[in-house]
N, C-alpha and C positions, 0 to 999 in steps of 0.2 A: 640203133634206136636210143633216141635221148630219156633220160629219167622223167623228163617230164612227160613227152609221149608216153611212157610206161605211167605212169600215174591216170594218166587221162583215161590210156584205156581200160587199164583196170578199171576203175571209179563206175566208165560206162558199161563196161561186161558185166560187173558183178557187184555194185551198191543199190545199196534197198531203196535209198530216195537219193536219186543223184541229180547233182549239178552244178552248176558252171557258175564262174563268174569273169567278167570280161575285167583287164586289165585296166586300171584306173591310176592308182600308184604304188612305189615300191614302198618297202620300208621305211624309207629316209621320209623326217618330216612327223614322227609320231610324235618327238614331243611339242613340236609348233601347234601339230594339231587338234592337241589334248588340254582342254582350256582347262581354267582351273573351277575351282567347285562352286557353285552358287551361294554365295552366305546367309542367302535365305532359308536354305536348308534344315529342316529338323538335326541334331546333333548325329541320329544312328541315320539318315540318309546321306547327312553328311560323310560319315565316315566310308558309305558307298561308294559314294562319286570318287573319292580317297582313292580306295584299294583298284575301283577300275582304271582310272588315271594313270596311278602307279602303273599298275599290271599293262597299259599300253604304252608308255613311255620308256618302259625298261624289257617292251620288245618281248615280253615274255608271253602275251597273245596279240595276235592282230586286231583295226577295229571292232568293236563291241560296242554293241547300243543296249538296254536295259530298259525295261519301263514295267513300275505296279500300280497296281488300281485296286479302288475298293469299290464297291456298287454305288456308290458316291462320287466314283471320277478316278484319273489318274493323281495320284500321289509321288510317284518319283518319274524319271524320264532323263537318261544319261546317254550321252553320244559322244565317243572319243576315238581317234584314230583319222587318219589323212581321207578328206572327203569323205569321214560315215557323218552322217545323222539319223535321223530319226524315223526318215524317209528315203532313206538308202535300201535299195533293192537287196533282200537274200535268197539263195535259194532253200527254202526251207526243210526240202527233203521229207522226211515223214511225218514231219508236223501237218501235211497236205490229206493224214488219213485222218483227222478227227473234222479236216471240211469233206471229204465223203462221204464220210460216216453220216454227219447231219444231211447231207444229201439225202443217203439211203432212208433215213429216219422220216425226211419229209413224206417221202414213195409209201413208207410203211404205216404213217396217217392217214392217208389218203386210200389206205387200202391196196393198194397196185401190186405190193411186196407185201410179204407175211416173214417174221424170223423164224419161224419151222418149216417153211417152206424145203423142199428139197430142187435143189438150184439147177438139176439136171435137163430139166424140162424146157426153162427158160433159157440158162445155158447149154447147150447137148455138148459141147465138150465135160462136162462133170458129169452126166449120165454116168458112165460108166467107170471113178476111177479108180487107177492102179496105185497101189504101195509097191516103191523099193524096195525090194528085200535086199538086193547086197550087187554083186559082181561074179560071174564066175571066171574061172582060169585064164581066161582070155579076154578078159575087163568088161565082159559084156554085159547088161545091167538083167538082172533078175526080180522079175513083177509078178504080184499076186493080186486079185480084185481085193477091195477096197470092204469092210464089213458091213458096211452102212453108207446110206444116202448123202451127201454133203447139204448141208440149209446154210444159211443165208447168215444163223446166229452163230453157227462154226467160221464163217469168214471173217464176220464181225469180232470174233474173240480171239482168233487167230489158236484155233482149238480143229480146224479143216483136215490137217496133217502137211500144209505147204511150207515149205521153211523160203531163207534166205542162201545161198550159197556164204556169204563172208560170215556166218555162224553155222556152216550145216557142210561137214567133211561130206557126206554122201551123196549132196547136190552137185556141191561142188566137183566133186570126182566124175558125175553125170553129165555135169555142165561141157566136162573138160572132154570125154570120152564119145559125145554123142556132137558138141559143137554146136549144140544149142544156145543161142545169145541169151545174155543175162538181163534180166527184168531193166534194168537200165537202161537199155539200147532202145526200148517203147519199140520192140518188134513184136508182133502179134506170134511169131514160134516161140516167144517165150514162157508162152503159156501152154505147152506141151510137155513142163515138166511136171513129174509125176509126184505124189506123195512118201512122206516117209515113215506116215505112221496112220494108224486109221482114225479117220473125222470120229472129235469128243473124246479119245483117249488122255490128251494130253494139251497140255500150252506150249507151244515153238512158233516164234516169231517170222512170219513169211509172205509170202508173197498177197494174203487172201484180200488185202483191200484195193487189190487192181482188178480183182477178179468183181469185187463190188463194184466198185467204178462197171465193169462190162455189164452190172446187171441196170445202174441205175441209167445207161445208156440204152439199152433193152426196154425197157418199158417206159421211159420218157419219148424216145423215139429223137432223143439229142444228144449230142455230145457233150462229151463232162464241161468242156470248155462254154460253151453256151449253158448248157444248164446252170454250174455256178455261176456266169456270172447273171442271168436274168431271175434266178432265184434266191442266192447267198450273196453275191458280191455288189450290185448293184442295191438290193434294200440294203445293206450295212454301210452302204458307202466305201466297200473296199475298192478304189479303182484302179490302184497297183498292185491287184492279186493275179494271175494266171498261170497260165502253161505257155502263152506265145508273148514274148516280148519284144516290142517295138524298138525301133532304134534310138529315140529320145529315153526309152527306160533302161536302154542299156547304160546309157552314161552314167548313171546313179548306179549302176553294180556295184556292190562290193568286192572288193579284191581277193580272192580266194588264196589260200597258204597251206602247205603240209607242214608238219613238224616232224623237223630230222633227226636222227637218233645224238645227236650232240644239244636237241632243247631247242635251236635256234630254227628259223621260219623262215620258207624257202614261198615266194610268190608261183601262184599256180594259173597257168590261163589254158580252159575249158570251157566249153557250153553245154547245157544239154539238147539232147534234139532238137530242132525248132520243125521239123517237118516227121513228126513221128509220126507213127503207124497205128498207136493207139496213144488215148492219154494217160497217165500213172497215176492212178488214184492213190497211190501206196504211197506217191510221193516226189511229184514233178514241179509241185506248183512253186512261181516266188511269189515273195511277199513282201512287205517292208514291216519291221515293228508295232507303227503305227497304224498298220489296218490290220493286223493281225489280232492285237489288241482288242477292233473294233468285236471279232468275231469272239476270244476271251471274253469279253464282256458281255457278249451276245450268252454265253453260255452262265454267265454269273449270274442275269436275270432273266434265269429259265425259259432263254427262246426270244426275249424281245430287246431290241438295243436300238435308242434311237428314233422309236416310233416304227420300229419294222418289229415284226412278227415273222420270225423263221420256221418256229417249232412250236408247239404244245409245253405247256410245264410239266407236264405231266408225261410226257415225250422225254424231254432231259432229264426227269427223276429216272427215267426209265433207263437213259441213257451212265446215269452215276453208277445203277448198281451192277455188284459183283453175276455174270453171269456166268461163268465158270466154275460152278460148284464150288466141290472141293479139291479140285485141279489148285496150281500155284502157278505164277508169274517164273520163271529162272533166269538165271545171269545167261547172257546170252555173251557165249566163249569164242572166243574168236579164231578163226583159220586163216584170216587173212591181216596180220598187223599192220599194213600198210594202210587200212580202210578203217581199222576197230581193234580198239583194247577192249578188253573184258565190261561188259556194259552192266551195269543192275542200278536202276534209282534208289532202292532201300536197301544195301546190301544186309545180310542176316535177319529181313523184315519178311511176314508172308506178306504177300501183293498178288491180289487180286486183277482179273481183266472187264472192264465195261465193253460201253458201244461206242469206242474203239479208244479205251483211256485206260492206264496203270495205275489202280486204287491202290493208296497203302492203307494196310490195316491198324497200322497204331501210328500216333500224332509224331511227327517228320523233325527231326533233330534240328531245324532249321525255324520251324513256326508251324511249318500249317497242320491241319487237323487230322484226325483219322478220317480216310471214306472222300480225302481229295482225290482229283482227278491232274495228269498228268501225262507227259509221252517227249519225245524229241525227235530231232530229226539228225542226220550222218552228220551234218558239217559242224555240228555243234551247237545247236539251238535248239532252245528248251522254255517247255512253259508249263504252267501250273495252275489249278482252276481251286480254290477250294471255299464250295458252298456254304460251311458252317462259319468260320468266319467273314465270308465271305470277299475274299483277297485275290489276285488273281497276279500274275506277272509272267514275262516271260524274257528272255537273255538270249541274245543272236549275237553268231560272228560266224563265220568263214574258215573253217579250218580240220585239216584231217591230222591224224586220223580222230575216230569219233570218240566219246571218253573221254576226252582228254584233261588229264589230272588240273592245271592250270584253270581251266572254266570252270569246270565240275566247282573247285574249290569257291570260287567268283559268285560262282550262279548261288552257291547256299550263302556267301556274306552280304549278297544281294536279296536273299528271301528273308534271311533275317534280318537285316536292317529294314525292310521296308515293313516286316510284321512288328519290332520293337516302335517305328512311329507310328504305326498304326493304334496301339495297345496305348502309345501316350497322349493320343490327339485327344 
């Protein structure tokens, strides 16, 4: 079995948003590819285009696209690396559960969904669930009923009790032990795994917005893939958003990479399903930047972008705030290093969970406000919504594992420089 086989399959047994990207090119060719900086540039965007350039030319990440916006328009917009632009296919991974979420959000205007709801009813597999308790002597898993009903605003906050296996040893162990496929493989048995802790106890990051996804399919009586795109993708103009990709959007893939434990970036060719069994609202969809953007901005002027109306204002206020009491957001610890390093957006910050967004509670070492909204997806892309200044931006690239020190570092000289031109315009 070749290392990249093992890569693949991991990715698809056991990643929270996985996917593929189809082989385009190697390494060779970043610094041709990586133009130089626009000298129209504000001084601190300037200095962004800089440090991304840099960071692709000296091979330290693969291509990266970058783009911020104010409610006023986009204000930056950077594409470097061999065949990326701006319009370069990613898979976004779990950046796909905050287009859910407005899914779910539309159904729950509309009346069809309630967030107290108890999801049993509508679902019958959550009728009735089981918490893990542990393993006994002979690895066999040990279950007790569940204290309470699952709703809808537990799935929504990721407060249900489902975790992820590449952050959750005792799924993981379940996963291994029962041979259960991992939410990635878009098998419908993978929703057979049980809980590990009982719904509203606690915040652990998991599986609960595929299980959304099944309900906004439930009472739409469509699949997620038609639903978004005859209600989210098509009024935003998003038309390179989905779960099935054609083979003209394949060409526009971007090139998928792992980083080896020597720093240096090994090319990865994978797809994700294209004939699933169900779709992963948690985190199938690809996208490109720029229509990702579209839908950021969709949330920046609360629900309408473009002349479409997606949501209520009053829907996305709804959607900002903290609905996890006094539960906390945690770093989400990794079992699997090949997939994930140690993940937290605010480390030492409390952080809050919306509908389906990481609030921080105090103003972000980088620019943006307290009470923004935020999430990312595996492969390393990440975005940021924040209503009080009103700023929005988001930073894709193609690479495992998730965490990774290099962007991380990127994505914040990227928020800051695009909030220091904004503060000087």
């Amino acid at each position: 079995m070749t290392g990249e086989y093992r890569s693949r399959r991991d990715v698809l047994c056991t990643a929270t948003a996985l996917a593929a990207g189809s082989s385009i090119a190697g390494l060779a060719g970043f610094r041709a590819e990586a133009a130089d900086s626009d000298p129209a540039l504000s001084p601190s965007l300037g200095q962004v285009d800089q440090a991304l350039r840099q960071a692709v030319n000296s091979r330290t990440v693969p291509g990266i696209v970058a783009i911020g916006a104010t409610d006023k328009g986009v204000v930056y917009e950077g594409a470097f690396g061999p065949s990326i632009t701006a319009d370069s296919l990613f898979w976004i991974a779990s950046m796909t559960k905050a287009v859910t979420a407005t899914a779910c959000m539309q159904l729950v205007e509309q009346g069809k969904l309630q967030l107290d709801q108890p999801m049993g009813k509508l679902l019958p597999q959550l009728e009735s669930p089981k918490v893990l308790e542990g393993f006994d002597a002979n690895g066999a898993p040990n279950f007790r009923p569940a204290k309470r009903a699952i709703t809808l605003r537990h799935l929504l906050t990721h407060t249900a009790g489902f975790t992820y296996s590449i952050w959750s040893d005792p799924i993981a162990k379940y996963e291994k032990v029962t041979g259960i496929p991992g939410i990635g493989e878009c098998k419908n048995a993978s929703f057979t795994v049980p809980l590990v802790f009982d719904p509203g106890d606690r915040w652990e990051y998991g599986i609960n917005i595929d299980w959304v996804g099944k309900a906004v399919e439930a009472v739409s009586d469509q699949s997620l893939e038609v639903y978004f795109r005859e209600n989210l993708f098509t009024p935003l103009g998003m038309t390179d958003t989905g779960f099935l990709i054609s083979a003209a959007q394949k060409a526009r893939v971007a090139q998928m990479y792992n980083r080896e434990q020597d720093g240096s970036l090994k090319p990865m060719a994978f797809e994700m399903p294209q004939r699933p069994e169900f779709f992963m609202g948690g985190g199938a969809l690809f996208s490109t930047p720029r229509n990702y953007m579209q839908f950021l901005q969709m949330l920046l002027h609360d629900g309408t972008f473009n002349g479409a109306r997606v949501l209520k204002p009053e829907t996305v206020a709804l959607m900002r705030q903290n609905h996890i009491g006094d539960l906390n957001v945690v770093t989400l610890k990794t079992i699997n290093p090949g997939l994930s390093n140690d993940a937290n957006l605010f480390p030492g910050m409390a952080q809050k969970w919306g509908l389906s967004f990481d609030i921080n509670t105090e103003p972000g070492p980088a620019g943006r406000s307290a009470g923004s909204l935020a999430w990312a997806g595996l492969f390393n892309t990440y975005f940021w919504v924040d209503p009080n200044k009103r700023v929005t931006g988001t930073i894709m690239t193609q690479l495992l594992p998730f965490a990774d020190g290099p962007v991380l570092k990127l994505f914040a000289e990227f928020e800051r420089g695009v909030y220091a031109a904004v503060a000087s315009a």
